[in-house]
C-alpha positions in Angstrom: 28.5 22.9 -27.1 29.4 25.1 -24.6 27.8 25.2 -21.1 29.7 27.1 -19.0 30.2 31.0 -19.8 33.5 31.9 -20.4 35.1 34.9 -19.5 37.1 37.5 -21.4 40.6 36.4 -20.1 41.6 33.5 -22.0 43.5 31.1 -20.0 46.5 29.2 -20.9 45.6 25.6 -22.6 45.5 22.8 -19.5 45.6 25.5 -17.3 44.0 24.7 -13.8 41.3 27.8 -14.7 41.2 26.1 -18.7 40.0 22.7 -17.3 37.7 24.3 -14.5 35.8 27.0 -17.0 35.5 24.3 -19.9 34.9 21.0 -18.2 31.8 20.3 -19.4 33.2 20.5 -22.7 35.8 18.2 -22.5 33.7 15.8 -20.5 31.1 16.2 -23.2 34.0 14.9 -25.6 34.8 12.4 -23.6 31.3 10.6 -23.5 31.3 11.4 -27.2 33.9 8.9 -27.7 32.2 6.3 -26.3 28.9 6.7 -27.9 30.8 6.6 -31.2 32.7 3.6 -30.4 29.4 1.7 -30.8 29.3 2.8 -34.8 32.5 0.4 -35.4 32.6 -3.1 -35.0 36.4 -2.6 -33.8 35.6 -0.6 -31.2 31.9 -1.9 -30.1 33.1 -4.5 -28.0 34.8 -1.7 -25.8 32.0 0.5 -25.9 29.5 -1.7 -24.7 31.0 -2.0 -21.5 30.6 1.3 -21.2 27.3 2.6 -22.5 25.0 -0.3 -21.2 24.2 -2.5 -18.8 26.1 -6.1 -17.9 26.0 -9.3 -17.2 22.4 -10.0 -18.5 20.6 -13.2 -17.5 17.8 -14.9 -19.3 15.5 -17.5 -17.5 12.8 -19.1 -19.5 9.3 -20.5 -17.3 7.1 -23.1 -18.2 3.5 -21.5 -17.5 0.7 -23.8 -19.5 1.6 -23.9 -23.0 3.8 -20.9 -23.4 7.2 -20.3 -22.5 8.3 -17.4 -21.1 11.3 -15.7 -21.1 12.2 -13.1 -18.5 15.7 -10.8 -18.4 17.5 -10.3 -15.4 20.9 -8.5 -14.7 23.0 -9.5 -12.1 26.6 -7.4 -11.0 30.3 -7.9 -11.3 33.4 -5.8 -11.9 32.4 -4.4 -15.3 30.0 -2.2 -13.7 32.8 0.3 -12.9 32.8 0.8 -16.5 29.7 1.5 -17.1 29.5 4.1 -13.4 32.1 5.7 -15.0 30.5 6.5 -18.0 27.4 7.8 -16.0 29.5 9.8 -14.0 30.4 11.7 -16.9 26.6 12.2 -18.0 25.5 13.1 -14.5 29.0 15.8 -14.9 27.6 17.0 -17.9 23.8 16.7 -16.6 25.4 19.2 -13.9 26.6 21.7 -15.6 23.6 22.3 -17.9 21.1 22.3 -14.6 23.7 25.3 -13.5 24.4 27.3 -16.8 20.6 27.2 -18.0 17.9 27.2 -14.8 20.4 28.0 -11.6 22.8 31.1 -12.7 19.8 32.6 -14.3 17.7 32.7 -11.3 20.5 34.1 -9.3 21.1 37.1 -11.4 17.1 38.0 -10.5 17.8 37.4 -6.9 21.2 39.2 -6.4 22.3 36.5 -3.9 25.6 37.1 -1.3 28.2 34.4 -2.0 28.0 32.6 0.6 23.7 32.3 0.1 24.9 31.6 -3.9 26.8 28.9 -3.1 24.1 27.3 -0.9 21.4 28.5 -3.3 23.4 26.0 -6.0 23.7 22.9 -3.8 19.9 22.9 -3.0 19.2 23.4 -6.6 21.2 20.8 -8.1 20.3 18.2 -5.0 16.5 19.6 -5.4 16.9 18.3 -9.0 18.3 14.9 -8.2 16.5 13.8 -4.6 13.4 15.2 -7.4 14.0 12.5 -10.0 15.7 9.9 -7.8 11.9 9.8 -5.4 9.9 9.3 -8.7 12.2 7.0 -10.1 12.4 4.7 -6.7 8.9 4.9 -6.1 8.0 3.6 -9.8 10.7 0.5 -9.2 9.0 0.4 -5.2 5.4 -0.3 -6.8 6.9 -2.6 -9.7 8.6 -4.5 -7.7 5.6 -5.0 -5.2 7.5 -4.0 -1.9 4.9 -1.9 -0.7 2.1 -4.0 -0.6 4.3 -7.0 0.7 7.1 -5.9 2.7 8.4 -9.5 3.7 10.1 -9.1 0.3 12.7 -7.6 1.9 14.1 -10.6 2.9 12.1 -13.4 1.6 14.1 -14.7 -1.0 17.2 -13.6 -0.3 20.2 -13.2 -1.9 18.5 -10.8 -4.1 21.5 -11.7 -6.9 19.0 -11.3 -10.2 18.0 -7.7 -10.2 15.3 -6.0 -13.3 16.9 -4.0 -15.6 14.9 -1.1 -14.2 17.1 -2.0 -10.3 20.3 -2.7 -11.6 20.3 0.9 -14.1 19.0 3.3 -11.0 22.0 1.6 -8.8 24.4 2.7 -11.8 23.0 5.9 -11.8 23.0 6.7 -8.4 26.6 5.3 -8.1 27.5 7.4 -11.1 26.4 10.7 -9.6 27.9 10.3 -6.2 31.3 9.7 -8.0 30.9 12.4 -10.3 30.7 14.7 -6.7 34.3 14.0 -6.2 35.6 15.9 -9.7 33.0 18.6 -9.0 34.8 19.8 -5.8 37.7 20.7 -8.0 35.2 22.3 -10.8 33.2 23.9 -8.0 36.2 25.5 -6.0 35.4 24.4 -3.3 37.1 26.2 0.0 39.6 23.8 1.6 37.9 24.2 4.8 35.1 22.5 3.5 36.6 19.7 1.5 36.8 17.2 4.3 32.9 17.9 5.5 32.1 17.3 1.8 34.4 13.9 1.5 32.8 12.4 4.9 28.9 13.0 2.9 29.9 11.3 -0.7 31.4 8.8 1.2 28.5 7.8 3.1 26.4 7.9 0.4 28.9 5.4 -1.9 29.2 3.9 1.1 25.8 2.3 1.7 24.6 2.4 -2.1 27.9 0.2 -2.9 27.3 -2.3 0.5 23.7 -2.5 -0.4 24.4 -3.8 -4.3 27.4 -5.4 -3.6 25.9 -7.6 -0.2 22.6 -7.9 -3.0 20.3 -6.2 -0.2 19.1 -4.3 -3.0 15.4 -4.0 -2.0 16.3 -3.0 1.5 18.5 -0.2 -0.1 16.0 1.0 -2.6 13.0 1.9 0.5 15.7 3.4 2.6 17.0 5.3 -0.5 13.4 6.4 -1.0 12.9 7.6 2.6 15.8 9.4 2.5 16.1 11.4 -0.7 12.7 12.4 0.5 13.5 13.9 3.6 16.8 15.5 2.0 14.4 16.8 -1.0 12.3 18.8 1.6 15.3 20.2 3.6 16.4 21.6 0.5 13.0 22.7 -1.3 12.8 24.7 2.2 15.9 26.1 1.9 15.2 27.4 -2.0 11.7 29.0 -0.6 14.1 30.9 2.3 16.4 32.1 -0.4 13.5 33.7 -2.3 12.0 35.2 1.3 13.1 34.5 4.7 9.6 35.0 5.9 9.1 31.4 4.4 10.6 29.0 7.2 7.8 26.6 7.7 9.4 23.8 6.0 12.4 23.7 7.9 10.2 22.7 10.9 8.0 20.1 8.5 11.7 19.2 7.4 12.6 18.5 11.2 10.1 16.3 12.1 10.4 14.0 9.3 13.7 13.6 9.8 13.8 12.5 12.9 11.1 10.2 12.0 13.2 9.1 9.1 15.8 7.9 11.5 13.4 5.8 13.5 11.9 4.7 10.5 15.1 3.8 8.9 16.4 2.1 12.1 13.5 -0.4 12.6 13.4 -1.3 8.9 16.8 -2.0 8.7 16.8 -4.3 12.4 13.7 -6.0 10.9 14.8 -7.3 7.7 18.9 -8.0 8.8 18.2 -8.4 12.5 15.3 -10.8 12.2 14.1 -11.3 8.6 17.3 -12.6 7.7 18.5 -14.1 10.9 15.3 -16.3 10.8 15.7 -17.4 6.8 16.8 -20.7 6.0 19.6 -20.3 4.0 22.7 -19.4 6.3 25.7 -19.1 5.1 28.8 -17.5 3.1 28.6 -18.5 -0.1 30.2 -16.0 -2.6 29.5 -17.9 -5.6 25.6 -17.8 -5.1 26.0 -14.0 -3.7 24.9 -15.2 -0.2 26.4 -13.1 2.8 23.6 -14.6 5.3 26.1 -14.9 8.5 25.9 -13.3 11.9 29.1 -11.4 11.4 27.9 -9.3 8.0 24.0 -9.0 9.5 26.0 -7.5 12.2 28.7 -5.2 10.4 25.6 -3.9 8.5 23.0 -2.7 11.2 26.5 -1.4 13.1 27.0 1.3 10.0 23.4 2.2 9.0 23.0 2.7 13.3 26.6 4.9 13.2 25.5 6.3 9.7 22.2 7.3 12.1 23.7 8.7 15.2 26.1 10.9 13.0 23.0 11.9 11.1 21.3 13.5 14.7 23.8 14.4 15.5 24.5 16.8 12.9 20.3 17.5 12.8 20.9 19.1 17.3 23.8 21.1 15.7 22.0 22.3 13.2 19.1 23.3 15.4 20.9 24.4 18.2 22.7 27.3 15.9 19.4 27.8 14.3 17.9 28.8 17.6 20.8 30.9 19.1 20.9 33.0 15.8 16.9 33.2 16.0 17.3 34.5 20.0 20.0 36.5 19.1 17.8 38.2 16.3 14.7 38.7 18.8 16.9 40.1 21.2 18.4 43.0 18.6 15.0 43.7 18.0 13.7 44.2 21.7 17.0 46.4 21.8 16.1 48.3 19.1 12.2 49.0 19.6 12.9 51.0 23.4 15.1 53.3 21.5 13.0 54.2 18.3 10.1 54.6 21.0 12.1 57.4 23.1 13.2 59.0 19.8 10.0 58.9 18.3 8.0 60.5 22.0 11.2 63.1 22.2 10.4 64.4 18.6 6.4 64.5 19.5 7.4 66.7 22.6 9.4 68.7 20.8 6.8 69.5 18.3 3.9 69.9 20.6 6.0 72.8 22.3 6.3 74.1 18.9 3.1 74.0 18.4 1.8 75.9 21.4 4.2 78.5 20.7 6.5 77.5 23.0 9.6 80.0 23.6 12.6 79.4 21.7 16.0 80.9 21.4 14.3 82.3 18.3 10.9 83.3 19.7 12.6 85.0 22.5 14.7 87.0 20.3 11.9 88.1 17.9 10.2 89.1 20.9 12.9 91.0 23.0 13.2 93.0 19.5 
């Protein structure tokens, strides 16, 4: 299945241009492997660690007469296996949001390249931040943080996670690792490869420290606040490709970010900086997945509070340019109206002389003859 148009040259096989055109092809391929793996018994074993979830635990309750048995899923190395193989999805998940929905609304819009290129990001980060809100709300309401936010931290280490937790952190791990190979497929400009790095590293950053540390809950709400935020900016940036008349969200966009940052800030210092710090069960204990000691609590709220200021940072950049090119614009126009005025009262002169009957070269001539 083919999901990227190819052109009329035909590249040379492995070529740089080869991989970049057909990559979703041979990624395609590639997760075709796996899924048939599962259809031997040979190969099963392999392909299991790929294709689903790990390290599955079963506890069984005593309520009245019944048992119950509940399935929980905690993490370990395997799960690079599987984040692998969802990295190749969300690669292949990529390419079919761009060759079917993206590419044909630019050929209606007849985009510049550098507004195509930014047109794509929003579009394919529109889709995700989309999916990734409804999907973290659901496992927010299921999980009853909302309506009791001490779960947070009550309880912790989080280490036995629903299948539902565990499967949105591979996912989400998954498609910020598959950002990495899309630079190359993307052609990306060199000079903006290092701004790119810095975000997907932030983002594995925190999504790894929050699974790994088992501050899963904690990372699913900030997760939420955030992709919301982000799905905004982006939503408003769409709606100023299709008319720059449209820039009302980018000031909605504004405000809830910076209220994003506070909100993210004093949920983060309330469950590590006093939820946790007041809990009962201190310690380092990596057998039981507990990381309960000053110097992690500490080492945590230092990167989400860096993570923060580099974020508002980045916002008064933004804003500042935003507002030079807006006075810069106001001030070509106030330029511009004084001189279509005296053009425009210069030409009604001229035509009211006319009118009267005015002499001109020609009149004067016509009348001396």
């Amino acid at each position: 299945m083919g999901f990227r148009k190819k052109s009329n040259k035909n590249p040379p096989v492995l070529s740089h241009e080869f991989i970049i055109q057909n990559h979703a092809d041979i990624v395609s391929c590639v997760a075709m492997v796996f899924l048939l793996g599962l259809m031997f018994e040979v190969t099963a074993k392999v392909a299991v660690l790929f294709v689903t979830v790990q390290y599955n635990v079963t506890i069984t309750t005593n309520e009245g007469p019944e048992e119950i048995t509940m399935n929980y899923f905690q993490h370990g190395v395997k799960d690079l296996a599987t984040a692998f193989f969802y990295m190749l999805v969300a690669i292949i998940m990529h390419a079919v949001i761009q060759e079917y929905v993206l590419d044909k609304i630019n050929r209606k819009m007849h985009l510049s390249k550098t507004k195509h290129s930014k047109f794509n990001e929003s579009g394919q980060l529109s889709a995700f931040y989309l999916f990734s809100c409804i999907w973290g709300m659901s496992l927010l309401m299921s999980e009853n943080l909302l309506s009791h936010p001490v779960l947070l931290w009550e309880g912790y280490p989080h280490t036995l996670m629903s299948f539902q937790m565990k499967f949105f952190y591979i996912c989400q791990l998954g498609y910020w690792l598959h950002a990495l190979p899309e630079l190359y497929f993307q052609k990306i400009k060199k000079e903006e490869i290092p701004h790119q790095l810095i975000y997907i590293s932030l983002y594995l950053l925190h999504i790894t420290g929050a699974y790994l540390l088992n501050l899963n809950r904690l990372g699913l709400v900030l997760l939420v606040l955030h992709y919301f935020v982000e799905l905004l900016f982006h939503v408003s940036r769409l709606l100023y490709f299709s008319n720059e008349n449209r820039q009302a969200g980018f000031t909605i966009w504004a405000v809830l970010f910076v209220l994003g940052r506070l909100l993210t800030l004093s949920l983060s210092v309330l469950t590590v900086g006093f939820g946790l710090a007041g809990a009962e069960n201190q310690g380092l204990d990596l057998a039981s997945g507990n990381f309960n000691v000053l110097f992690v609590r500490i080492t945590v709220l230092a990167v989400i509070c860096i993570t923060q200021v580099y974020m508002m940072r980045k916002f008064i950049s933004f804003q500042l340019r935003r507002w030079r090119e807006h006075a810069q614009t106001q001030t070509v126009k106030r330029k511009s109206a004084p001189a279509k005025s005296k053009s425009r009262k210069a030409n009604g002169v001229n035509g009211s002389l006319t009118a009267n009957g005015a002499d001109s070269p020609r009149a004067k001539k016509e009348k001396s003859s």
